[in-house]
Structures are given as structure tokens and as C-alpha cells.
C-alpha positions in Angstrom: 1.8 -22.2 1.6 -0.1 -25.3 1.6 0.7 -28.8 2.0 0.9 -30.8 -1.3 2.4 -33.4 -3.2 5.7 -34.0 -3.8 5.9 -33.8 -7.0 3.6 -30.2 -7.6 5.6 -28.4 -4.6 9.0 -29.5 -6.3 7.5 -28.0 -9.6 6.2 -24.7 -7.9 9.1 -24.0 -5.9 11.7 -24.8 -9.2 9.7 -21.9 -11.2 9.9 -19.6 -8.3 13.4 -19.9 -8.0 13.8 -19.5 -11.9 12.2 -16.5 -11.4 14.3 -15.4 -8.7 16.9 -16.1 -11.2 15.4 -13.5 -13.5 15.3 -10.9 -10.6 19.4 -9.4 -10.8 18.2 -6.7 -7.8 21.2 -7.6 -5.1 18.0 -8.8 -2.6 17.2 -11.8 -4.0 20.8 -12.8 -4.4 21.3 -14.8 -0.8 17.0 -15.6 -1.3 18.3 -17.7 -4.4 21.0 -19.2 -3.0 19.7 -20.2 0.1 16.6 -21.7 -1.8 18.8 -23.6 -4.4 21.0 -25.5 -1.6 17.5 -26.3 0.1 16.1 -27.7 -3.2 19.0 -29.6 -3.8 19.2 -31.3 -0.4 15.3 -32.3 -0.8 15.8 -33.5 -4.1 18.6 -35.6 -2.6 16.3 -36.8 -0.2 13.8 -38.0 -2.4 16.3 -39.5 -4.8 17.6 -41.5 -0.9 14.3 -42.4 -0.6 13.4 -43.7 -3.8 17.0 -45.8 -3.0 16.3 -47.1 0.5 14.0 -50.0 0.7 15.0 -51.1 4.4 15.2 -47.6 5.7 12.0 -46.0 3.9 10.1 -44.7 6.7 13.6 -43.0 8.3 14.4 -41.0 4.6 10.4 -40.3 4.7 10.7 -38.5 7.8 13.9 -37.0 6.8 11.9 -35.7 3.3 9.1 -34.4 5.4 11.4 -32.3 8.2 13.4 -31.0 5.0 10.0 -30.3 2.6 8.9 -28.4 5.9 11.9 -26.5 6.5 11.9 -26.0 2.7 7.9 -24.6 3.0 8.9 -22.2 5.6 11.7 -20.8 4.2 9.5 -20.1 0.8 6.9 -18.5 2.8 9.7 -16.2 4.6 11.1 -15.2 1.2 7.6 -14.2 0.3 7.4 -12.1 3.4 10.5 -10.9 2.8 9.5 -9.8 -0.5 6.3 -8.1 0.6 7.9 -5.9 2.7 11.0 -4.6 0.6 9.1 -4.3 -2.5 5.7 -3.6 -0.6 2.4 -5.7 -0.3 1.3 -4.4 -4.3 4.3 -4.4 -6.6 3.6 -5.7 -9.4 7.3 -8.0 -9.3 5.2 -9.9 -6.7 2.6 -11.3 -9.2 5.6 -11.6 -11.9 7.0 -13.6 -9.4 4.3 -15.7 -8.4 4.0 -14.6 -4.9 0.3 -15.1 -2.8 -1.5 -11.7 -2.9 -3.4 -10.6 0.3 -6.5 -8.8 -1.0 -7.8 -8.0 -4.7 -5.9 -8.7 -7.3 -4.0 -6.1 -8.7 -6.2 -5.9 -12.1 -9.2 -5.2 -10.1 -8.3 -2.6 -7.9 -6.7 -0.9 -10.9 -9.9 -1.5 -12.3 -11.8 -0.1 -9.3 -9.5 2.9 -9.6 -10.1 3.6 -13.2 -13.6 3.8 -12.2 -13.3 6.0 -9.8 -11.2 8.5 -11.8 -13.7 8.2 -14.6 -17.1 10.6 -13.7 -20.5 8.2 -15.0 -21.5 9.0 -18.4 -24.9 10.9 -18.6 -26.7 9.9 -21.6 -30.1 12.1 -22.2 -33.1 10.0 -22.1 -36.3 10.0 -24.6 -39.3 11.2 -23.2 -42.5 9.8 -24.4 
């Protein structure tokens, strides 16, 4: 996952936990639970940030350790994800999760394609 602004991973990793929420499988159960108490400790950071004038580079560092624990864990869940449900299930784009290779469409696409012999049309002759 890459390194961004507060404010647009905060965003990001609120709509992939709401749709974690969505997901009632028993697999994502300790995923979202484990990825609310780590959104609520880093949203108590920033809010101890935004508080501290004297100690603002200490909470900084305290935000960035916890945004990078926070980063890891998301990328984890996404590996955990891929490999229960399997690196093309379509719950993986419902869910937002990074893709490694073509997107779903297109190899679906590809596949239709390939199912599908090339329509011969006859040609005019002049």
C-alpha cells in the first residue's frame, strides 16, 4: 500500500473496513475488529497531536509508528484475503482490494473471446 496523506489513508482504510462490515463470512470477523481498535488508536493519535503544541514532534512519531503498523496490518488482511478467497474472486474488487494482473473485466473479456470462433463474413469480388 503506498504512503499517503493523512487524511486520504484515514478515508481509504474507513471504507474498507465498512466493507468488511458488509462481509458477515466468520473470516473477516477478527480482520474487522482488529482493524477498528487500530483505526481508533490512530485517530486518537492524531486528535493528541492536533492537542500537543509542546510535544508535537513526540505524537508525530507516535502517528507515524501507529499509521505504519496500521499500513501493514491492511496489507496482511489483503493477503489474507487473497488466499482464502483466491487471487480472482470477485469479493476482492467489491472490497476494494489491489489486484495482481488484469482486471477481472478484461480477462473475462479475453475469455469471451476465446469461447466465441471469429465471424466469417463472405467478401465481394470485383
Amino acid at each position: 500500500m503506498r504512503k499517503g496523506d493523512y487524511q486520504s489513508n484515514l478515508r481509504r482504510w474507513i471504507r474498507f473496513r465498512t466493507k468488511l462490515d458488509g462481509m458477515k463470512q466468520p473470516i473477516y470477523k477478527s480482520a474487522r475488529l482488529v482493524l477498528a481498535l487500530h483505526l481508533e488508536a490512530v485517530q486518537e493519535a492524531k486528535r493528541q497531536q492536533l492537542n500537543l503544541t509542546a510535544d508535537c514532534r513526540k505524537a508525530t512519531r507516535e502517528l507515524n509508528q501507529k499509521l505504519a503498523a496500521t499500513r501493514t496490518l491492511v496489507s496482511r488482511i489483503h493477503h489474507l484475503l487473497k488466499a482464502t478467497l483466491g487471487p480472482r474472486d470477485e469479493r476482492l474488487i467489491d472490497l476494494g482490494v489491489p489486484f495482481d494482473g488484469p482486471a477481472l473485466k478484461k480477462a473475462r473479456s479475453a475469455e469471451a473471446a476465446k469461447a466465441a470462433p471469429p465471424a466469417t463474413t463472405p467478401t465481394a469480388k470485383s
